[in-house]
Phi, psi and omega in degrees: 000144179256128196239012174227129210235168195223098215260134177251112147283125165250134162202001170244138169259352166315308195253007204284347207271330180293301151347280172306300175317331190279344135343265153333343189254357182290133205299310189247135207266359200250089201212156159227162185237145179203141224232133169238131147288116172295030005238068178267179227258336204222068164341112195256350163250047158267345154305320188295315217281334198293340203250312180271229171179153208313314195292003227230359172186165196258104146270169219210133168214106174272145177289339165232133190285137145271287177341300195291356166291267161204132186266028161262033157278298175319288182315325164309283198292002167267320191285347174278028182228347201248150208241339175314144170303336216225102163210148237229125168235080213290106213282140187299001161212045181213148216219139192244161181300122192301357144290036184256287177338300185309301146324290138359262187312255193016320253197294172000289198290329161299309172314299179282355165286325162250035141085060157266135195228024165187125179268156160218127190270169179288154177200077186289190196228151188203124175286192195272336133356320208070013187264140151287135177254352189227176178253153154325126184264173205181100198230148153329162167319321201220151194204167178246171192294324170326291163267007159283321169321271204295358159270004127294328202280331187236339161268012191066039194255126229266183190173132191235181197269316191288022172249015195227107157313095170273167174270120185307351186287301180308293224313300173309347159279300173286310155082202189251129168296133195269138142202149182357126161068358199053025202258123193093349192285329157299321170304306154297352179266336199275308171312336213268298207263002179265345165070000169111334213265031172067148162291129134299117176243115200263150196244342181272014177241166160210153147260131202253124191233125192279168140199136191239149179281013173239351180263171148320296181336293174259017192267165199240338169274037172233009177342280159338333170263336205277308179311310172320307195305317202298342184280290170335269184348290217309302173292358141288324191273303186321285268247301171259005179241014194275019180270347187257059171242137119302154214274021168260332211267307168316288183339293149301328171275344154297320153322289238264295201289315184263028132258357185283325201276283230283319171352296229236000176047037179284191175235148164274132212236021182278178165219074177324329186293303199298329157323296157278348168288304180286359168257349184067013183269085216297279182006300172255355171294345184277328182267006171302298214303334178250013141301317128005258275259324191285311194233025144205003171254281157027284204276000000 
């Protein structure tokens, strides 16, 4: 039985062909694949049909672009066809290991004993080339939610949406949180839907993650939107993640926003009294208000 789906939003054809081989090339076949045209510009199946064969994947080819919109509308509207427990939601020029299925399944029954509801592969970077630009990532078996966060937010360790499997149940609770470009919005799904309850990570696997002058990723003229999201994050994770600061580390990034805030003439939406009411930090909880008062009433 197929417990895993393996979802494309599609709308660029430079790398897709590559993509699908690497599909195609998986050991273990028990997957359904399911492909959405964002209405692009560039049919993708006679690419599709060279590698599949009809019955071997669901497409969805729509009239309205969503992605330019924000592409977690897109990754939304494909995931309302898939029924599978389990799904990889794979970027249109990035590519997985012919062991990927397999290793999933390997790994399933261990997964489910401990009520885990986001895998993650080993993953690296690859330029339009295919050479790698990055070294591989590589963590324990098991890991808490906690620390997987911070070794990105502080140590930089890079990570994307197509090396990670969710379980459609959290998913189906939460759904993708939006922000500009969707950018961090992986991030916020992997904190969402893993539930507190730790990451699995298989390490006998990778995922290949491009970047390119045609993705988000490598493009240099969204500079202005990818900061918005970065704000936008930052002020999701204060409001709900600030326990996994230390309270020198909560400071600062509290400090970091609300110039940020005053910067960029936002109103501030963190909620510094419960913030510091739970940090014991009597000092600045007396002086919140008026800070309130400096940045969103004042001004």
């Amino acid at each position: 039985m197929n417990q895993l789906a393996i979802v494309i939003p599609y709308y660029k054809i430079d790398f897709f062909e590559e993509t699908l081989q690497s599909i195609a090339a998986q050991s273990n076949s028990n997957f359904v694949l399911y492909i959405g045209n964002d209405a692009s510009p560039n049919s993708p199946l006679p690419i599709i049909q060279k590698h599949f064969k009809d019955n071997d994947y669901r497409y969805f080819d729509y009239n309205e672009n969503l992605g330019g919109k924000n592409l977690t509308m897109q990754w939304e509207r494909i995931l309302e066809n898939v029924s599978e427990d389990w799904f990889l939601i794979l970027g249109d020029d990035d590519m997985i290991a012919e062991n990927f299925v397999e290793e999933f399944y390997k790994s399933l029954q261990k997964v489910n004993s401990l009520d885990i509801s986001v895998i993650r592969y080993s993953q690296f970077w690859v330029d339009e080339f295919n050479k790698p630009i990055s070294t591989s990532t590589n963590f324990p078996p098991i890991n808490s939610t906690k620390d997987i966060w911070r070794s990105k937010y502080f140590d930089y360790i890079p990570s994307s949406l197509s090396e990670h499997i969710f379980r459609k149940d959290s998913y189906n609770i939460y759904g993708f949180y939006k922000l500009p470009l969707a950018w961090y919005s992986d991030d916020v799904a992997i904190l969402q839907f893993s539930r507190d309850k730790g990451i699995f990570f298989i390490s006998k696997s990778f995922a290949r993650i491009r970047i390119s002058n045609s993705n988000i990723s490598g493009k240099k003229d969204n500079e202005a939107q990818k900061k918005e999201a970065k704000y936008l994050y930052e002020e999701f994770i204060l409001n709900h993640y600030y326990h996994y600061f230390s309270n020198k580390e909560l400071l600062k990034a509290i400090d970091l926003h609300i110039y940020e805030t005053w910067k960029t003439k936002n109103k501030l939406k963190i909620n510094l009294f419960k913030i510091y009411f739970k940090s014991r930090n009597w000092f600045r909880l007396l002086k919140a208000p008026k800070t309130y008062f400096n940045l969103n009433i004042k001004r």
